[in-house]
Each structure stands twice: as C-alpha cells, then as structure tokens.
N, C-alpha and C positions, 0 to 999 in steps of 0.2 A: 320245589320249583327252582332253578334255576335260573339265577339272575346275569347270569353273565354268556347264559344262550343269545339273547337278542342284542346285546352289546358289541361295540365295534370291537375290531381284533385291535389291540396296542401294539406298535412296533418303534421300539426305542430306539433303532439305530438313525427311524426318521427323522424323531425328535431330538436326538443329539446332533445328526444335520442341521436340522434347524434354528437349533441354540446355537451352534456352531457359527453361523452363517451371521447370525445376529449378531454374534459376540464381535464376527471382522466387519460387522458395516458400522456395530458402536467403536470399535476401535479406530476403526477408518475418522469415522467422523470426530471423535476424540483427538486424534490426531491432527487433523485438520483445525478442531477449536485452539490444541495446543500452539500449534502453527502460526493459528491468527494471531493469536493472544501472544505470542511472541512478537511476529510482526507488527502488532499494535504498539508492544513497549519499547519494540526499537525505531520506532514510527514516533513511539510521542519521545524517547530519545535522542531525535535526531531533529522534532520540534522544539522540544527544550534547549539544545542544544543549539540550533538556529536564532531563538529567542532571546538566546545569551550573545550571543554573536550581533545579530539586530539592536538588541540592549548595550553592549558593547560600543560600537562602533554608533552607535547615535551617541553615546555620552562622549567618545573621543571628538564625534562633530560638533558639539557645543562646545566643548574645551577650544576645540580649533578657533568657533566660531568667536569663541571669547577672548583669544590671544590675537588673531590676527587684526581683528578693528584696531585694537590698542598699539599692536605692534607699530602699521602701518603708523599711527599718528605718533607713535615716540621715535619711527625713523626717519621721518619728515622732523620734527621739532626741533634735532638734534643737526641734521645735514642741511638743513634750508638757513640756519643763522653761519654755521662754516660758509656756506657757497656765498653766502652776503659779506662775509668777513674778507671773503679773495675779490669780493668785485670792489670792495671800500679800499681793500691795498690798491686795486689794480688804476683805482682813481685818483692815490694818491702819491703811487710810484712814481710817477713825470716830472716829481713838485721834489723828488728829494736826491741828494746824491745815489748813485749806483750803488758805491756802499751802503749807504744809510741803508735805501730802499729793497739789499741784499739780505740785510742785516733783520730787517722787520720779515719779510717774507718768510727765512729761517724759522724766525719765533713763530710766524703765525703757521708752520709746517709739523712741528711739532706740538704744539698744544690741540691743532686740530686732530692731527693722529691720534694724540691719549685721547681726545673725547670720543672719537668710533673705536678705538679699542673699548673703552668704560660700555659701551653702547652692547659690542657685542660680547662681551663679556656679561652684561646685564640682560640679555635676550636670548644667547644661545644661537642654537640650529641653523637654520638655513645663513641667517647674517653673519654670525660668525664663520662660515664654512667662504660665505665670498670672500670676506676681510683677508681669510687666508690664503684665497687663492689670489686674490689681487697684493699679497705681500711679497708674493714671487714674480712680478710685473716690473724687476729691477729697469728694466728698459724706458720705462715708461714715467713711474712715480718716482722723485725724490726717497733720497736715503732716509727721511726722517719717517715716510708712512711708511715703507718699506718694513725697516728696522722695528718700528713700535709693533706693526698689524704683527710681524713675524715673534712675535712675542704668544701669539694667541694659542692657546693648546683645547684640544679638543677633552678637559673633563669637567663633564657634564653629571647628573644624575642619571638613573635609567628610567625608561619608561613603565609606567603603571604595568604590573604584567597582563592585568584583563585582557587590555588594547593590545599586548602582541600577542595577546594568547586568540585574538580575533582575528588577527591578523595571519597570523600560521596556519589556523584553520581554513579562513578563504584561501590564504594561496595553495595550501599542500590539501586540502578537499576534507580535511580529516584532522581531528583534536592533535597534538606533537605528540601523547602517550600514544596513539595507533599507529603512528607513523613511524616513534621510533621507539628504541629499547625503554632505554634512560636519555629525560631532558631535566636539565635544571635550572628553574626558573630564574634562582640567579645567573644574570651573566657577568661574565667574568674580563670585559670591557664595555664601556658604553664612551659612544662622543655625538658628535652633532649630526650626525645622517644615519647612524645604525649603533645597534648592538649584539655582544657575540653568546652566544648560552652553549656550552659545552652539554653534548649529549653520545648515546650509541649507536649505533643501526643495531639489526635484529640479531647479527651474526655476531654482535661484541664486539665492530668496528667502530675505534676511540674515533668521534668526527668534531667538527664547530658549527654551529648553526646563525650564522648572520643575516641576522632580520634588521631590513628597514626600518627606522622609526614612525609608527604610526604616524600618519599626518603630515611627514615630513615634507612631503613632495610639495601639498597645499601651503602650507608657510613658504618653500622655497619659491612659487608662485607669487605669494604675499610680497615676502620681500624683495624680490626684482621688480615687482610693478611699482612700491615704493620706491626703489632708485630710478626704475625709467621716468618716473614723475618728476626726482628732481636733477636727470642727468644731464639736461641742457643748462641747467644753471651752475653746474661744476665747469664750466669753460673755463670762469678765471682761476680755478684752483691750479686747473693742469691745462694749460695753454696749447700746448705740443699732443693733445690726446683728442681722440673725438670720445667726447663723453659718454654719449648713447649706445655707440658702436661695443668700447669696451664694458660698459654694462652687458653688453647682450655676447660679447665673448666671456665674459666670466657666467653669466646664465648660461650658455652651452656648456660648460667647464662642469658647474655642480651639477646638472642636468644625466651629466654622462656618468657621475660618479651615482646615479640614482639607478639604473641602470642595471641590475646585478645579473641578467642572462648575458649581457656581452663583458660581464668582468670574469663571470665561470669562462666563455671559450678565451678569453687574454689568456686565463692560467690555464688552463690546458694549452694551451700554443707554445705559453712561453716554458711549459712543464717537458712538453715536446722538446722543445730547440735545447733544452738545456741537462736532455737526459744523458748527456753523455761528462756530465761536469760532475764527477762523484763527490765534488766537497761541497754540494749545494742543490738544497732543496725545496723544490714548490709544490705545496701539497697538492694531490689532487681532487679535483672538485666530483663531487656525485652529482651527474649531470641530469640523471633522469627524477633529482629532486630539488634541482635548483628552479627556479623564478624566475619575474623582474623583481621581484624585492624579500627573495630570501635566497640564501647562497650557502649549501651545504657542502662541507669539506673538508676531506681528511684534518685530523689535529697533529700537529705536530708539538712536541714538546720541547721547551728552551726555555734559555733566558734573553729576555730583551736585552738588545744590542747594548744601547747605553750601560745597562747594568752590568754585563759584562766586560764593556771597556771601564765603568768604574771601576769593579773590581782588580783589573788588570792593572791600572793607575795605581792599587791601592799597596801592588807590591803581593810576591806570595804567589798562590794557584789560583787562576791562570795568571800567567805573567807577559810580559813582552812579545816573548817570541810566540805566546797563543795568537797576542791580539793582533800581532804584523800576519800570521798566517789567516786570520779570520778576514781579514781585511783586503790582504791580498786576494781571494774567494771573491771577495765581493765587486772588486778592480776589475777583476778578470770574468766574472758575469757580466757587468755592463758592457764591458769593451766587445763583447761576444752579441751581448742583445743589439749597442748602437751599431757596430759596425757588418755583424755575419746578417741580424735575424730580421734589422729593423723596428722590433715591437718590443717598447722598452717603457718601462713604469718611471713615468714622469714626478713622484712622487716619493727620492729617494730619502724619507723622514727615515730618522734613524728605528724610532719604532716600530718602522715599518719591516723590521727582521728580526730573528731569532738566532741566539748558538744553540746549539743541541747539546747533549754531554758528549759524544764524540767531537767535537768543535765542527763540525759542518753547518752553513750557513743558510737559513732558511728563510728565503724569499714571500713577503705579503703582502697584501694588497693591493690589487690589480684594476681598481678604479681608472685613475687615470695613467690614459696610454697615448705614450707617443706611436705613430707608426713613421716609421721611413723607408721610402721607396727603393728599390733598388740601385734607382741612378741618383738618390740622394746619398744611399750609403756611401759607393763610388766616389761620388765629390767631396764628400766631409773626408774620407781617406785620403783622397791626393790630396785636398789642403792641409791635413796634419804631415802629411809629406814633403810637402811644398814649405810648410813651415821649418821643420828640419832642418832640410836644404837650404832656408835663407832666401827664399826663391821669389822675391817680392812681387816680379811680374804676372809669375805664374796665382801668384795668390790674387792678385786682383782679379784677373781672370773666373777663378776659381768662385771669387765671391759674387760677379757677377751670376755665376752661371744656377748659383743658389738662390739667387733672389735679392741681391745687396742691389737697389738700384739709386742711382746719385739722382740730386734735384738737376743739375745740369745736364745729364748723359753721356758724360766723357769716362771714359773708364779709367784716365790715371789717376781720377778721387782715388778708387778703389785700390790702387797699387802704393799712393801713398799711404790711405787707413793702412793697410798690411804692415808698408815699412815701419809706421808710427808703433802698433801692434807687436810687430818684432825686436822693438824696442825693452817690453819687458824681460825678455831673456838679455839685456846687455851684459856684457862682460863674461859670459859663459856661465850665466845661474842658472843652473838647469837642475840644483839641490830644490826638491818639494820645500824642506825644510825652512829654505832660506828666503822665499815668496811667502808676501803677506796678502792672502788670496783677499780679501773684503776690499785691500787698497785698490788691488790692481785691477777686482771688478769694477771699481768707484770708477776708477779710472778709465776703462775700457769705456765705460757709461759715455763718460765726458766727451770724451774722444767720436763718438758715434754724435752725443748731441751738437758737439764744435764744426763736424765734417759735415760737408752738403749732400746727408744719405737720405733720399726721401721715402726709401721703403725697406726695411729690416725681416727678414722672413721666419714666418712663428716657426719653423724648425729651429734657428740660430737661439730662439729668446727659450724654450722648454729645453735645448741642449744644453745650453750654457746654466740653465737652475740645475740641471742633473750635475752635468762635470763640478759647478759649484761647488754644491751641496757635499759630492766625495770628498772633493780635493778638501773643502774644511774640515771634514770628516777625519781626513786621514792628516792633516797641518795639528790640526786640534790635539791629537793624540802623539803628536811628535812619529811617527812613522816614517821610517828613511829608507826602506825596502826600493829598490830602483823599481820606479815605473817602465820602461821600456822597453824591457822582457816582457812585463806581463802582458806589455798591449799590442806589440809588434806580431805575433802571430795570429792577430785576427785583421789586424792592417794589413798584412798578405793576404789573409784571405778574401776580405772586401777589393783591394785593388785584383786579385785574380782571377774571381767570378762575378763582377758587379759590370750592368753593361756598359759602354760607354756613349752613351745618350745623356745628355745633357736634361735635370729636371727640370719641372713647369715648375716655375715662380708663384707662390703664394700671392 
C-alpha cells in the first residue's frame, strides 16, 4: 500500500515563501520593538534629564529663597542707620560753623562708604554690581563714595555647576555635551552677574561660553526693591540727587548688562565698525547660540591688559614702546567708536581687554553701551574744536545744544563754565603727562556744582567716565605718545559726515 498516494503533494518553494514572509513581519516587528524600546530610553532620558533640571532649579529656588529674605533685611539694617546719620548731621549743620559742619559731613562721607562697601563685599551679586555702578556717578556723589565703592572688584566664587548646568540646558534646549565639542565646567572667570567656561563647537572652533548667574536676575530684583524702600530717606545723604530716580537709573544700568542677546548684536556692531582696524580685535559672537542669558563667542587669546602693562613697567619683553603702541590701539578705537560709529562700551575697566602675542588689542565686554546719535557725535566734535580754538562763545553754545541747561536760561552761564573749563589747559599744558586727571575731574565737579547748571546730560556724565578712565589709564602708565594724531582723523570724519541738526536734550 502506498501511503503517500492519498497524501497532499509538498511544495517547498511554498513554504519557504512562507517562512520567508514570516521571518520580514517578525523582523518588521522586531524592529519596530527595537525602535520603541529605543524610544523609550531616550524618552525616559530626556525624563531624567528633565527631572535633574526640575530638581536643579527648585534647589537654586530655595537658595534664592533663602538669601533674599536675609539679604533684603541686612540691606535695610545697614542703609536705614547711614540715612539716619545724614538727617542727625543735616539737624545739626545750622548749629555749627561751615567748617565745623564741612568737617563732620567729610567724616560722616567716608565711614558711610566703608560700611556699603563692607556690605557689598559681604553680599556679592546684584548689590555689589549697583555700588559699582553708582561709583562712576562722579557727577552726582561725593569723592569719598566714589573713590571707596570704586574700590569694589568683581571676585567672587562660582556658581554650583548643577545650577548652570540647568541653566545651559533650558536656554540652549540641550545638556552643553550635545551642544558643544568640549565644555569645562570650570570657568575660567566668575564675578557678580555671570560666568565664562571655555569650550568648542563641533568643528574644533576654540569659543567662551558666558552664562548668567543663576538666580541673578531674582536678587537683582531683591536688591533694588531694598533700595527703593529706603531711597526716599537718602535725601539728606545726597541733597542735589533725587534719590528714587537714581535708584531706578542704576536699576536700568544692571538690568541692561542682564541682557546678553542685545550685548551679542553690540559686538557684532562694534566687530562691524571696527573691521577695518587691524591692530584690534572683538571676537565674534555665535549668534545663532546665544540667548538672553548665555553668550557664545569666539575665544581669543591674551593677556589681561593690566598684566601686560605690569609687565612692561617691569622692564624687559614687552617693554615701553610695546605698551605706547598697545595703548595707542586702544585711543584710537574709542576715538573711532565716540566720534565715527556712536556705539561705545561705557565700561572701559582695564580688564575689560586683552593683548594677544602679536600685541593686537582685543576689545570685551559689551554690556554696557553708550549710543550716540549722529548729531550728538557732530556736537561733541565741534566742541572738542571749539575747544582747540579757544572759542569760549562757541562752546557755550555748543553746550547748550547738548543738553547743559542753566537754572536761570541765559546762556552766558554756559560760555563762562567753558572759559572757567578752558582754564585747565592755562599756560599751554597740553603734555598728558603733566595733567593730574583725578584733580582736574574733582575739579570740573566743583565747577558744574558752583555754576547755576540745573540739568547735565547723561551723554556728558558716561563720556566723561570713558575719556576718564583712558586718560588715567594712559597718566598712570606715564605715556607721552601725542594724542592729536591719533584722534584728529576721526574728528574729520565726524565734523565731515555728521549732520548738522542740533540733538534732543536728555
């Protein structure tokens, strides 16, 4: 018998279709598990991940929450007995001689400055960042807070790195390893509103990475609502000042430096205006990873300014003629930003630049910015012209048209401040060397608070800390290289294409 008569015919090419078929849907679907199951761990990576951020950023809000109550009560503790000390003078100035009562106020001008220096020295961040900017308020404060606040330096410790490492994540969408080559969580400066961690892009471009300080903003917050609570009771400190007002101009001042998507296009602007300057450099920013509160940008390498001019002081490589040429560079950038471009870093700290080992000059920190308008540039030109000249009438004029306005309205105030003014060039000193630039601002001070000027225009007062701050810059280090080469060809060029429209008064 035959058993495989009545049997189905077998045809294996069927069955290896159909093993076939089976093998690409478990494949299929295999793949599909692998996929998920991928998806899943980068799913609960990116929960984790979140979780650490969430975890993060709640413990930086209880730090905050923990520093600010205290803060608040130790910057009232500290400023509510000074403001009591100037109304106790101010009650009993009447009762004593001029001198006497010149004599007391001095004392009580200085000890109150060491104590808010001690303060912000002892607090840091946002309060220390006002102190410094209200120490460049020559106009306004006495030499004694002046002089002490300018004392204050920005080093601090750095931040916990968790908190920027949460921080870099929310702003840039992505951990700083996916985003960039190499980051190093040390950074390689820290001060009272940010810090900088040198890292790479993908392509091996050397960059810096300037991250806000966690939290920063929130104390900055803290501490102005602290001084506006006791701004009305500083009257009798600073008579001649509305207290509230310049609290809330120095709040706009750090505000702006919080800022970092409009301090990337500053450098790009001013990286713009100044590409044609080959002995001077401002890095450029990578704009499509900067922020409001991270600021990615080319690195440049150097040495801080200072250290270089120590060096040069010290005798040896580099020497004199390095540091008059470095310096020069640097004359000849402002004179080009005040007077061609208008947009000029009100913040010329000497740290605030680098030499390179070719000695070219590399421009930083682009926080705070002056702009000047075109018919401002124009006017501050013909008044450095007008000064030249001798041209007393013209400078009154001149200072009119900037915003100098008198309590009376007569405008020969203005023509005498000029003559008075022109007074410090007597005798033909026109050696840098031989001007004692801190007198003669003392001085100038005086002269503005002696004269019936009842409005000063904030161009004049952030001009004057810029040209300052060189001019000591370059006294300090003995530099005798003639100024009026280097600045007379942007003084053409401002008087040549600046239009002549008179600016709107501050």
């Amino acid at each position: 018998m035959n058993l495989d008569a009545d049997a189905p015919s077998f045809d294996a090419a069927a069955l290896a279709r159909t093993v076939d078929g089976l093998l690409q849907r478990f494949g299929a679907t295999l793949g599909k598990a692998e996929r998920l199951v991928a998806d899943a761990r980068r799913d609960s990576r990116a929960v984790a991940a979140s979780s650490r951020e969430v975890v993060a950023a709640t413990r930086a809000a209880g730090r905050m929450l923990r520093r600010t109550i205290p803060r608040t009560a130790r910057i009232v503790r500290t400023l509510a007995p000074i403001a009591a000390a100037y109304r106790v003078h101010a009650g009993r100035a009447p009762f004593l001689t001029a001198e006497a009562a010149q004599i007391r106020l001095d004392a009580l001008h200085a000890r109150s400055a060491e104590r808010v220096h001690d303060l912000c020295v002892e607090l840091g961040g946002a309060i220390l960042k006002v102190a410094q900017f209200a120490s460049c308020r020559v106009d306004l404060l006495p030499a004694a807070w002046t002089d002490t606040l300018g004392r204050l330096q920005d080093q601090v410790p750095p931040a916990p790195f968790e908190d920027v490492l949460a921080l870099l994540t929310s702003e840039l969408g992505a951990p700083p390893d996916e985003v960039f080559a190499t980051f190093d969580p040390a950074p390689i400066a820290a001060a009272s509103l940010a810090q900088v961690h040198a890292a790479t892009l993908a392509d091996g471009t050397p960059i810096v990475v300037k991250v806000q300080r966690p939290g920063v903003a929130d104390l900055v917050a803290t501490d102005l609502a602290a001084l506006q609570l006791i701004a009305d009771r500083l009257g009798d400190a600073f008579p001649e000042v509305d207290s509230a007002t310049f609290v809330t101009e120095l709040g706009r001042s750090v505000q702006a430096e919080l800022d970092y998507t409009a301090e990337a296009h500053h450098m790009a602007l001013v990286r713009e205006h100044l590409a044609g300057h080959a002995s001077v450099i401002v890095p450029a920013p990578h704009l499509p990873l900067c922020t409001a509160r991270v600021l990615v940008m080319e690195r440049v390498e150097g040495t801080r300014l200072p250290d270089f001019l120590a060096s040069c002081a010290a005798g040896g490589e580099p020497g004199a003629a390095d540091r008059d040429a470095v310096l020069r560079h640097l004359v000849d950038a402002y004179a080009a930003k005040i007077l061609v471009y208008g947009v000029v870093q009100a913040d010329p700290h000497p740290g605030n630049f680098l030499v390179t080992p070719g000695g070219r000059l590399a421009l930083l920190d682009f926080g705070a910015i002056l702009t000047l308008s075109p018919e401002a540039r124009h006017a501050w030109a013909e008044l450095a012209g007008a000064a030249l000249a001798r041209d007393t009438a013209k400078i009154g004029a001149l200072l009119g048209r900037l915003g100098f306005v008198p309590h009376s309205g007569d405008p020969a105030v203005l023509a005498n401040l000029a003559e008075l003014a022109l007074d410090t060039f007597r005798d033909g000193a026109v050696d840098l060397g031989a001007i004692d630039m801190r007198a003669e601002l003392d001085r100038g001070l005086a002269l503005l608070r002696d004269t019936p000027v009842a409005s000063v225009p904030r161009d004049f007062v952030l001009l004057s800390r810029v040209v300052g701050a060189l001019a000591g810059l370059l006294v300090g280090h003995g530099v005798r290289f003639p100024l009026f080469p280097v600045v007379w060809p942007h003084l053409q060029r401002a008087l040549a294409t600046a239009p002549e429209v008179a600016p709107t008064a501050p």
